[in-house]
C-alpha positions as CSV (number, residue, x, y, z in Angstrom):
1,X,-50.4,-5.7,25.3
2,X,-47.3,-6.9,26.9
3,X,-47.4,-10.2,25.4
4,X,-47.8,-9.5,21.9
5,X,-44.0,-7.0,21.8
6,X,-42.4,-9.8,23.0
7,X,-40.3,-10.8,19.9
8,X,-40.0,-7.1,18.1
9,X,-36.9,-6.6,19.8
10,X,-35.3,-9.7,18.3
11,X,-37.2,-8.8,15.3
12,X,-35.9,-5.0,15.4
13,X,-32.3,-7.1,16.2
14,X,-32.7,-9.3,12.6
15,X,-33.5,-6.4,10.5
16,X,-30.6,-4.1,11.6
17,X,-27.7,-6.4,11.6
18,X,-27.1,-6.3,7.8
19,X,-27.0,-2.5,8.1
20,X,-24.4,-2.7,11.0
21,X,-22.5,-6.0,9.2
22,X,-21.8,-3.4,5.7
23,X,-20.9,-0.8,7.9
24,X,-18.6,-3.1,10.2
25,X,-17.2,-4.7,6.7
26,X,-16.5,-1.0,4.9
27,X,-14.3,0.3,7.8
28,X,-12.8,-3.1,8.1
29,X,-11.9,-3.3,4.8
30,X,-11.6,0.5,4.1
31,X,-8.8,0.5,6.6
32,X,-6.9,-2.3,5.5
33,X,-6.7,-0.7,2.1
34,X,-5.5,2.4,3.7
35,X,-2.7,0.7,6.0
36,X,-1.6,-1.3,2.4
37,X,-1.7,1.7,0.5
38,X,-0.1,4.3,3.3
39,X,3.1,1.1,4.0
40,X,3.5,1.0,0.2
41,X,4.4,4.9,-0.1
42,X,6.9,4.4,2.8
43,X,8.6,2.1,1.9
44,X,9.1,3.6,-1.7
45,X,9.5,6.9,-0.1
46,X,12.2,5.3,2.1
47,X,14.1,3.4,-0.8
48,X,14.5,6.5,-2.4
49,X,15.8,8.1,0.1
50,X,18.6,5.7,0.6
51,X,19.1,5.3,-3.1
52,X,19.7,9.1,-3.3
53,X,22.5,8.6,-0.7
54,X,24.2,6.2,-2.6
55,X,27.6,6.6,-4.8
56,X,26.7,6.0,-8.3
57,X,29.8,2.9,-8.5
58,X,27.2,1.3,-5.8
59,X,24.6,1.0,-7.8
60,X,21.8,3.4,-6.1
61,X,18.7,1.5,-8.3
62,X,19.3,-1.6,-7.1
63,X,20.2,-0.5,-3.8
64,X,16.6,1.7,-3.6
65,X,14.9,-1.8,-4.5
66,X,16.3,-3.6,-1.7
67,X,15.7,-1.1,0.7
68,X,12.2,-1.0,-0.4
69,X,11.4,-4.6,-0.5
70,X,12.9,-4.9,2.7
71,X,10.4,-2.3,4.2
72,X,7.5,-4.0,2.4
73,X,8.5,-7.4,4.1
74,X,8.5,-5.7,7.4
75,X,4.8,-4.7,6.2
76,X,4.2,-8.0,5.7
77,X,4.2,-7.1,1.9
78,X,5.5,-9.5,-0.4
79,X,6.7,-8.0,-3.5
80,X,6.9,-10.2,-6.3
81,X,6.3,-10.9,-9.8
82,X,4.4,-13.8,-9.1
83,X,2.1,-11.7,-6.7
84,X,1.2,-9.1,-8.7
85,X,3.9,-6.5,-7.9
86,X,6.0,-4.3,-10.0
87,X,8.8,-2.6,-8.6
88,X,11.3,-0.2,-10.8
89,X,13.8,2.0,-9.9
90,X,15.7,4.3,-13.0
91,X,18.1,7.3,-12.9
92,X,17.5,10.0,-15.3
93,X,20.6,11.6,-16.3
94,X,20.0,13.9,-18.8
95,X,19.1,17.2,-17.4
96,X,21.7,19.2,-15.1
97,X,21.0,17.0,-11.8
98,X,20.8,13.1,-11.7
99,X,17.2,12.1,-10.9
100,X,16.2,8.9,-9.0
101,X,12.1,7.5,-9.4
102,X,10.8,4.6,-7.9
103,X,7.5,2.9,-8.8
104,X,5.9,0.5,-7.5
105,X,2.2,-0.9,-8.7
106,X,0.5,-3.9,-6.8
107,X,-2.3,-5.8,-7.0
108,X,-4.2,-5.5,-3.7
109,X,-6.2,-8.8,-2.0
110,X,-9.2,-7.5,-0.3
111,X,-9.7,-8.4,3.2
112,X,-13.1,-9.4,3.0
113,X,-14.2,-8.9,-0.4
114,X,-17.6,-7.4,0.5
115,X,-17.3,-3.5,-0.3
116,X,-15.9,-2.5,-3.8
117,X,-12.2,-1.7,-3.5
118,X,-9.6,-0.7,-6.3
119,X,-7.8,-3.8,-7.6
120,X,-4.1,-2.7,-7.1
121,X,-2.6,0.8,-6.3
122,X,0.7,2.0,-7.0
123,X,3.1,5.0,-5.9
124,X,6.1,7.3,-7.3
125,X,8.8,8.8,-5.4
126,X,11.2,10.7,-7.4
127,X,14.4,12.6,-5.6
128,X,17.6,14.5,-6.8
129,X,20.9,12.5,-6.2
130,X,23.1,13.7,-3.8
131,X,26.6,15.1,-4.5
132,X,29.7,12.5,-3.8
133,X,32.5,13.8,-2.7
């Protein structure tokens, strides 16, 4: 009796590993998406921030770009064209306060390219501009 379960653990082994490979390969590449997606809103969140806090003779849009590219390179996010990124920062002036959006949409690589992810993502931050004095 012995001798005849000798290979059903290896058997038992071969039949689960796809099952633990697609759930190894969703949190895998789940995750990634999420730390992409979560760096992305900070470092338009953060732009904006700075862009707010900047005298309009400076140039706040182009200053909120900057700061967020940097961030995104400190992600190890390159934000190009080339690559599939879209970054744009505008001031809206007409209502009673001066209004500073940045959007960015970008493409996103999968990790692994196994489990169905969305092919880009993009984020909005939008702040009042601060009084100069």
């Amino acid at each position: 009796m012995i001798r005849q379960r000798r290979g059903a653990s290896a058997v038992e082994f071969v039949l689960t590993l796809p099952v633990l490979f697609g759930i190894f390969a969703a949190i895998m590449e789940y995750g990634w998406f999420l730390l992409e997606y979560n760096s992305v809103i900070q470092a338009v969140r953060d732009g904006t921030r700075l862009g707010v806090a900047t005298p309009m003779d400076n140039d706040p849009t182009d200053t909120a770009l900057d700061r967020t590219q940097t961030i995104l390179l400190g992600f190890g996010i390159e934000c190009d064209t080339d690559d599939g990124c879209d970054l744009e920062a505008a001031i809206d002036t007409t209502g009673s306060l001066d209004i500073l959006t940045v959007t960015i949409l970008l493409e996103y690589d999968p990790l692994i390219g196994f489990i169905p992810t969305p092919e880009a993502f993009s984020s909005t931050f939008t702040m009042a501009m601060e009084e100069q004095s």
